[in-house]
C-alpha positions, -999 to 999 in steps of 0.1 A, spaced: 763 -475 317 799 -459 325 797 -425 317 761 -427 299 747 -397 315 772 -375 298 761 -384 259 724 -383 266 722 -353 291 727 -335 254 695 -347 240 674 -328 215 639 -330 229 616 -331 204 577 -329 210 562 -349 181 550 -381 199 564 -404 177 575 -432 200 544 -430 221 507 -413 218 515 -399 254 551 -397 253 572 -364 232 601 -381 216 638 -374 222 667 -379 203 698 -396 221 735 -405 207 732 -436 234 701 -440 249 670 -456 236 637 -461 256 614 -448 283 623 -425 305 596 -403 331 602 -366 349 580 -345 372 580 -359 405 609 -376 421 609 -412 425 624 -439 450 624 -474 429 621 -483 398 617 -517 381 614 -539 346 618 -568 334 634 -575 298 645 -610 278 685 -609 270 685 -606 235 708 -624 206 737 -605 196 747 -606 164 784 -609 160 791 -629 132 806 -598 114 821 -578 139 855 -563 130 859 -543 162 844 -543 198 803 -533 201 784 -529 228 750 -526 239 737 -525 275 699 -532 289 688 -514 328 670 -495 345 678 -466 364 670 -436 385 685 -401 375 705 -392 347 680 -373 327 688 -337 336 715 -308 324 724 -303 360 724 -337 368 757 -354 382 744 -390 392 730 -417 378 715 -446 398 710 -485 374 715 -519 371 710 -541 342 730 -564 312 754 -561 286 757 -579 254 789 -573 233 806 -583 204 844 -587 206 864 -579 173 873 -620 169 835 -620 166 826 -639 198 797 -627 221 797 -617 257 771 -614 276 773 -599 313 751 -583 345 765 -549 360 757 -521 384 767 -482 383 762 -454 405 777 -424 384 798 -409 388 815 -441 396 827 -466 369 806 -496 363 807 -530 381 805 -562 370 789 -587 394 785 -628 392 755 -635 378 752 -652 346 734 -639 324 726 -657 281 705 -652 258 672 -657 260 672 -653 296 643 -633 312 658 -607 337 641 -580 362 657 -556 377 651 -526 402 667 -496 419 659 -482 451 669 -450 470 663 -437 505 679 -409 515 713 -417 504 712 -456 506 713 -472 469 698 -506 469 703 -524 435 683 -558 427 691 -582 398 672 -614 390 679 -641 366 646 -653 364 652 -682 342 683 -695 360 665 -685 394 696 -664 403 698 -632 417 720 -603 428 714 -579 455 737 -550 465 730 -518 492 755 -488 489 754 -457 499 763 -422 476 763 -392 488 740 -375 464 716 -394 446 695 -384 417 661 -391 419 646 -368 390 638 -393 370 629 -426 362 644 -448 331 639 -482 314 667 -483 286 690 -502 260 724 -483 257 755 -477 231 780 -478 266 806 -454 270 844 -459 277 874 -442 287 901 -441 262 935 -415 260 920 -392 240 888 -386 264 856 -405 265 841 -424 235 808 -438 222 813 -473 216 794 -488 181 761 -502 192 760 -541 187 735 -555 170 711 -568 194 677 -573 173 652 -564 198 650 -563 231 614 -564 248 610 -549 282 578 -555 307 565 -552 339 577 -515 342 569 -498 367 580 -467 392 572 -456 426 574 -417 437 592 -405 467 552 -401 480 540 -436 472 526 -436 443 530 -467 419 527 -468 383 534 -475 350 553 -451 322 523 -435 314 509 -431 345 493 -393 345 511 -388 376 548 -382 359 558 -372 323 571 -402 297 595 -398 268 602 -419 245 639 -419 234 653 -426 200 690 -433 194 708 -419 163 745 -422 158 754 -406 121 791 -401 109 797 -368 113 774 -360 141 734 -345 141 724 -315 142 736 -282 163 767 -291 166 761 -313 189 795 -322 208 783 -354 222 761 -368 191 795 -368 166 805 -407 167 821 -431 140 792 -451 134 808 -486 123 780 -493 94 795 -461 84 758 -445 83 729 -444 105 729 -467 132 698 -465 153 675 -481 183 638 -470 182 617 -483 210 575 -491 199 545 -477 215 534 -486 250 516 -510 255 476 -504 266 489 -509 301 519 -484 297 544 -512 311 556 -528 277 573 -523 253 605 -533 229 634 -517 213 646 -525 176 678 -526 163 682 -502 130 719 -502 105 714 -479 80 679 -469 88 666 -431 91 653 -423 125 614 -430 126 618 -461 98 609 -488 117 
């Protein structure tokens, strides 16, 4: 979401396992989820339910954001490929809740379909050569979005099903905004398909899963990170830790954590 790819392309990649028996675990300032590598893909797909922001004590504006997404999980990457939903908090304490598209390194798009909570929503990403197709569907309201652009260079490294701290552009460069407290977000039905054919879940043996965890802490993590160092509004550890796989390797949901240590779930 917006410029995303910039905070998690500075991962820590950790190989302990810990969000998934079959997945190595990374650690993201923005990104928390699935994501698979080794093979290059053509769609991708999920479906996930809207979850409830909480926003009765908001002071300032929070974000989180729900998609999937092709690209993006690279150090030489320059492209990102996703569509999905937002849920913020505005600092009066209202909510907002919103469907988008981006192809990075273009700024994200809003587009007309409503979206609440509680709402189940799929969503997909497809790329031929370098046409972009981008599906979103409402499935409760029986609503849908569909969009075909073309980009130049698209990044098909990679396959991603994630809940997002967004990124925004302010004077003094570009800045982490505070996660919002979203509760849990439960995504199914995910799937990919390789640039050969092949179709299959995150933990298909055919591609490599990840499981990423999100950590903001004041002050930054480890390393010296430059992207990991944001004012986390709980003024501590603000996290989002996504569960095992399911048995089928399609599900599975991403929790919420102020004040938590990474791995307390």
């Amino acid at each position: 979401m917006r410029t995303s790819i910039l905070a998690f392309l500075a991962a820590v990649i950790l190989a302990v396992g810990a969000a998934s028996a079959s997945a190595a675990t990374a650690i993201s300032s923005n990104w928390s989820g699935y994501a698979v590598t080794g093979t290059t893909f053509k769609t991708v797909s999920g479906t996930w339910v809207e979850p409830t922001a909480s926003c009765t004590t908001a002071s300032t504006t929070t974000a989180s954001a729900f998609w999937v997404g092709l690209g993006g999980d690279s150090n030489t990457s320059n492209a990102l490929e996703q569509t999905g939903t937002e849920a913020d908090c505005l600092a009066n304490g209202t909510v907002r809740y919103t469907a988008w598209y981006e192809l990075v390194p273009k700024a994200s798009v809003k587009v007309a379909l409503k979206v609440s909570a509680g709402d189940k929503v799929t969503g997909s990403v497809s790329v031929s050569g370098t046409s972009v197709t981008l599906k979103l569907t409402n499935l409760t309201t029986h609503r849908s979005f569909t969009k075909t652009l073309t980009m130049s260079a698209p990044d098909v490294s990679s396959a991603e099903w994630i809940a997002e701290a967004p990124s925004t552009v302010t004077p003094g460069g570009t800045s982490v905004l505070p996660l919002t407290d979203f509760g849990t977000v439960k995504f199914s039905k995910a799937t990919a398909v390789s640039t050969s054919g092949h179709t299959g879940t995150i933990s298909d043996s055919a591609w490599t899963a990840s499981g990423i965890e999100l950590e903001s802490r004041t002050g930054g993590g480890p390393g010296g990170n430059p992207f990991r160092p944001y004012a986390a509004y709980d003024g501590g550890t603000t996290a989002a830790i996504p569960t095992v796989l399911s048995s089928s390797g399609s599900a599975f949901s991403i929790r919420f954590r102020s004040g938590a240590a990474i791995g307390q779930v």
